[in-house]
NUNUVEX-765189 format. One line per 10 residues: number of its first residue (from 1); their letters; for each residue x, y, z of C-alpha. Coordinates in pm, whole numbers, m for minus. Layout:
NUM = A = X Y Z; ...
END
This chain:
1 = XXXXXXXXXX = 3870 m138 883; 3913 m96 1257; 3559 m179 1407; 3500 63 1742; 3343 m162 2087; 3023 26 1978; 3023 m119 1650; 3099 m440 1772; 2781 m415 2095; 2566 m296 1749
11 = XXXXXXXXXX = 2657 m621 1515; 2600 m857 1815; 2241 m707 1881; 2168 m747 1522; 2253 m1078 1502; 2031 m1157 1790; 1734 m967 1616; 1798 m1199 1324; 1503 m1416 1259; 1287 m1649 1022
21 = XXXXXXXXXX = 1061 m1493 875; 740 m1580 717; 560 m1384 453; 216 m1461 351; 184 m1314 18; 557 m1251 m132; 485 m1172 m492; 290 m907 m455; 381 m451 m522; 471 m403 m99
31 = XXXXXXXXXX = 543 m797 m20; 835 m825 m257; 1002 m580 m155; 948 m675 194; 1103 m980 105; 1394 m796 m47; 1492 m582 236; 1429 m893 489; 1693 m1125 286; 1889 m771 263
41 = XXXXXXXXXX = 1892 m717 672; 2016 m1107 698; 1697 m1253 812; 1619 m1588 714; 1320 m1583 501; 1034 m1805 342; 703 m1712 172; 355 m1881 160; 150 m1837 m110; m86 m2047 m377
51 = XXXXXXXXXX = 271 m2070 m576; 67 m1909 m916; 333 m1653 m962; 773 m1775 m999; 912 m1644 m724; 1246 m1417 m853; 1410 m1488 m543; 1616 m1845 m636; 1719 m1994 m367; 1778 m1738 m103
61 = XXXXXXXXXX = 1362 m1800 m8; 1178 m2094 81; 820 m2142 m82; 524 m2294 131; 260 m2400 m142; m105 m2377 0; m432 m2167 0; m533 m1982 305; m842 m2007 245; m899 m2327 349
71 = XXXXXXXXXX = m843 m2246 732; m794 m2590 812; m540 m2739 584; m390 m2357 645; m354 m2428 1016; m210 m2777 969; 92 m2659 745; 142 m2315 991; 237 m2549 1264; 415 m2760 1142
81 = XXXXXXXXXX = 672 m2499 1018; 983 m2322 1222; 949 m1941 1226; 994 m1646 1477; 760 m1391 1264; 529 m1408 1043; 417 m1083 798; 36 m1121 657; 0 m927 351; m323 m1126 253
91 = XXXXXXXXXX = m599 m1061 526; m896 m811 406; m1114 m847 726; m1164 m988 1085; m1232 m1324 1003; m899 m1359 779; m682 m1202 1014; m861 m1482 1286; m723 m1787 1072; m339 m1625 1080
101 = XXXXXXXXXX = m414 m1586 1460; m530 m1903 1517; m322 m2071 1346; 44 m1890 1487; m28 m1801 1780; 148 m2077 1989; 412 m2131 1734; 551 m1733 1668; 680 m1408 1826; 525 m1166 1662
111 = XXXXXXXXXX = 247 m1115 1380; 290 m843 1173; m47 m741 982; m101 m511 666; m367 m300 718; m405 15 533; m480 422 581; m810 325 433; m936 214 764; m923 576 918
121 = XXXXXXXXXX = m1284 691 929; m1359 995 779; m1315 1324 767; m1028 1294 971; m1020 1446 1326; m644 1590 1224; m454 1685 967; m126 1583 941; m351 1233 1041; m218 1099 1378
131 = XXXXXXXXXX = m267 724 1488; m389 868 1821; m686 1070 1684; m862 896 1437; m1113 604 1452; m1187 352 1228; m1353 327 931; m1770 245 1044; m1945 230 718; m2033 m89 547
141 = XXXXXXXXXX = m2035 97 199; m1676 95 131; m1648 m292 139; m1224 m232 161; m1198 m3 382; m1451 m153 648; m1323 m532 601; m964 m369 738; m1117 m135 1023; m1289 m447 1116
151 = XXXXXXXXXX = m955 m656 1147; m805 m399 1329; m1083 m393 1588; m1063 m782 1563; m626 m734 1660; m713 m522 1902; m863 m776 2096; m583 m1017 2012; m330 m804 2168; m537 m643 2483
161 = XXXXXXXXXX = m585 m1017 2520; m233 m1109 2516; m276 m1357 2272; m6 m1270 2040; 209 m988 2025; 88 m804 1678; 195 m494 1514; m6 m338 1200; 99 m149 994; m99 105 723
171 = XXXXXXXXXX = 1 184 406; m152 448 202; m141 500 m145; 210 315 m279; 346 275 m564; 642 116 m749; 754 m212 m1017; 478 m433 m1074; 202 m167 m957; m154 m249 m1107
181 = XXXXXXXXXX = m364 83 m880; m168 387 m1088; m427 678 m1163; m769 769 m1066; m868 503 m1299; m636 330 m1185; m468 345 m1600; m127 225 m1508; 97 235 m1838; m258 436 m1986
191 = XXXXXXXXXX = m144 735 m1844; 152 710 m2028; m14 642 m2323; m243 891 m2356; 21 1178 m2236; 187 1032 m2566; m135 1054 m2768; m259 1407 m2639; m563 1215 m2500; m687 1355 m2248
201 = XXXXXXXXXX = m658 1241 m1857; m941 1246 m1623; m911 1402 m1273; m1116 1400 m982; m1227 1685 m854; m1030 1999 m933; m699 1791 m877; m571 1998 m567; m693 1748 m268; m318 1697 m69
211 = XXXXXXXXXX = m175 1371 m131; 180 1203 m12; 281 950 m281; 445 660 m126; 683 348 m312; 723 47 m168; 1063 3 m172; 1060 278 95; 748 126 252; 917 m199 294
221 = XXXXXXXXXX = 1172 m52 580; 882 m54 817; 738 m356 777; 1102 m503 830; 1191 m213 1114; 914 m407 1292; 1036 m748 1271; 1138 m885 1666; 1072 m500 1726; 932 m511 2091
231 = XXXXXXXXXX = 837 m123 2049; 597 m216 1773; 410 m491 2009; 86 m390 2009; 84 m105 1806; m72 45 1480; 145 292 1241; 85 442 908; 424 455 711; 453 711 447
241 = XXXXXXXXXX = 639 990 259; 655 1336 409; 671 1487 49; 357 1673 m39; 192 1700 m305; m159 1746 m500; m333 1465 m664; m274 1675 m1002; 103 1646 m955; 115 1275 m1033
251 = XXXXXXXXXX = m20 1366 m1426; 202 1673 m1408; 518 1496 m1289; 416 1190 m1535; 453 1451 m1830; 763 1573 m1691; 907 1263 m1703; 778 1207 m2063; 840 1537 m2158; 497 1598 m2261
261 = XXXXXXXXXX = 234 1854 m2082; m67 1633 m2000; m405 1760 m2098; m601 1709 m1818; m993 1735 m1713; m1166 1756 m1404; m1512 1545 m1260; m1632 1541 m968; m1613 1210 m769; m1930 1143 m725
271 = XXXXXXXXXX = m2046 1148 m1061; m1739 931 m1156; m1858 648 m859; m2265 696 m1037; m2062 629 m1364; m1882 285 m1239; m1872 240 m829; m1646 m73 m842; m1350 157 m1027; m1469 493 m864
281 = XXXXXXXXXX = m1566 419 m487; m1231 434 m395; m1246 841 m498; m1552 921 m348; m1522 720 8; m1066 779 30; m925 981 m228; m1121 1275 m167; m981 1368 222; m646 1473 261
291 = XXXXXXXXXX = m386 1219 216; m100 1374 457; 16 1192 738; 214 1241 1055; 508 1001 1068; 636 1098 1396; 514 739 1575; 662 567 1330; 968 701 1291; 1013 724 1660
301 = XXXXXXXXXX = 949 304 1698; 1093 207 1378; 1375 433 1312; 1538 240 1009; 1186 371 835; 1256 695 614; 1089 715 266; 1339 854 m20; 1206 793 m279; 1065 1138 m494
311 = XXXXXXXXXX = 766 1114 m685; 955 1221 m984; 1225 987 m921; 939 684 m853; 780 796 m1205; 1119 762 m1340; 1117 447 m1209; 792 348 m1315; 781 485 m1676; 1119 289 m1755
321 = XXXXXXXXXX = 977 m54 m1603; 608 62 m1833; 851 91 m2143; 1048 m203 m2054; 794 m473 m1922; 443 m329 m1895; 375 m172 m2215; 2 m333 m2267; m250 m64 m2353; m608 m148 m2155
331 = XXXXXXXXXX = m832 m84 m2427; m1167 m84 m2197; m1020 165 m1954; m890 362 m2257; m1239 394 m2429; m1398 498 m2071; m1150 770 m2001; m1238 908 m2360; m1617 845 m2299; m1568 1060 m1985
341 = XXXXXXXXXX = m1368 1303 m2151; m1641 1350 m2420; m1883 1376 m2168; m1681 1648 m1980; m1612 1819 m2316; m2030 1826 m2356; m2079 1955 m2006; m1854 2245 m2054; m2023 2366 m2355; m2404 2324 m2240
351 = XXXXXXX = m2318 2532 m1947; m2096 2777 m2121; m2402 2850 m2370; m2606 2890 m2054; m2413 3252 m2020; m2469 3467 m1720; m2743 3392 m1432
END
């Protein structure tokens, strides 16, 4: 095939974008896929990680055995390695986005940080949420959400500073193979489960807050849009689909993939985070705001970034790897749901014998 001068100009610039890349994490839902669509886009690519998990990626990635959390011995093995970029999928706050800082910042090009649309404060100031009009996330309460608005204030001072050229980027809600936060219980293969079993599902709320449902296949293309990306120097992006939905539609669209209409009832979040906080504070401080977001800054920085992926076609993708791979029933979560479900059931009927006011 006859390859046009333009074609030619856009090869050469690729192959001057080509880096090494290191990914701190790279066995995780989002990292490995990153890793995926780096070795994909022919950059050269090695992971660092406690080297607990077999990496699936043979020989194509180099593995860096160590534990970040001892800063020191972290540092030590950080310099003496050859990379352009490195991606940190495994800071949670100020202080461990400060090691990856200290310890690349003479050595790299760029740092590359996973935050996440948790760090928005809310209620948000717009809706589609903009970068430019929120602020970040102020209350201790929400231990998650605060220990990331914190290490974005923290990279904010990195790169007013000129320290290191860093670019974050926020995922929201994303699913896809090897997912473990599936459902407002966070169920994973329950849901299917109990669609199969006519148990009911419990929902938060009346179902109908608006929600985009992102995989990470698709999320991958920004982190690796941003790699040696000058336009992303400095900046902070949420990446995620522009399909929108209701949080009900991910039971509905489960039992449309199963074939199956989902029984489904409704409690409030804030008795569900009195019932258990650690599985339920997530509803009550996040899941409870709108979940649609404005794209336009990304795609205008990163334009390789476009999210395909349908939520019925990412169920279909999930349900298949459930049936396949993660077909493990979690019998603790199981009994709570039909706890709650009782509970709702005995709710209903003590106010329904209440009658009129």
């Amino acid at each position: 095939m006859h390859k046009t001068a333009a074609d030619l100009r856009h090869a050469a610039a690729m192959e001057e974008l080509l880096m090494k890349v290191l990914v701190l994490g790279g066995t995780g839902l989002i990292s490995s896929q990153i890793v995926v669509r780096l070795l994909e886009a022919g950059h050269d690519v090695s992971v660092f990680n406690r080297g607990k998990r077999p990496l699936p990626y043979g020989d194509s990635v180099a593995s860096v055995v160590g534990d970040k959390s001892d800063a020191e011995g972290f540092t030590a093995i950080a310099r003496s390695l050859d990379v352009d970029a490195v991606i940190d999928m495994i800071s949670f706050d100020a202080q461990d986005a400060r090691v990856t800082v200290n310890a690349f910042q003479h050595t790299v090009q760029q740092i590359i940080f996973c935050s996440s649309s948790a760090a928005y404060k809310r209620p948000y100031k717009s809706v589609p949420i903009r970068e430019d009009a929120e602020d970040l996330f102020d209350d201790p309460s929400f231990g998650y959400a605060f220990g990331k608005a914190e290490m974005e204030r923290y990279l904010q001072q990195v790169a007013a500073e000129g320290i290191v050229p860093v670019t974050i980027i926020r995922p929201s809600l994303t699913y896809g193979i090897g997912a473990s936060n599936v459902g407002v219980l966070r169920q994973n293969y329950n849901i299917v489960h109990r669609i199969k079993n006519r148990k009911p599902l419990v929902m938060f709320g009346d179902g109908t807050t608006p929600w985009s449902f992102t995989f990470a296949p698709d999320l991958a293309k920004a982190f690796v849009g941003a790699v040696g990306n000058k336009m992303t120097y400095g900046q902070a992006y949420h990446a995620t689909s522009d399909e929108i939905h209701i949080w009900q539609d991910l039971y509905t669209a489960f039992g449309e993939v199963l074939g199956i209409e989902p029984e489904i009832v409704h409690i409030s979040s804030d008795l569900l985070k009195a019932a258990n906080p650690d599985l339920f504070s997530h509803l009550y401080y996040e899941k409870s705001y709108c979940g649609l977001f404005d794209n336009t800054k990304v795609k205008r920085d990163i334009p390789s970034f476009k999210a395909e992926i349908s939520l019925r076609a990412g169920l279909d993708m999930m349900v298949d790897w459930y049936e396949r791979d993660a077909h493990a029933v979690d019998e603790a979560k199981d009994r709570l749901e039909d706890r709650l479900a009782a509970l709702h059931g005995d709710w209903t009927r003590q106010l329904q014998q209440l009658g009129p006011m």
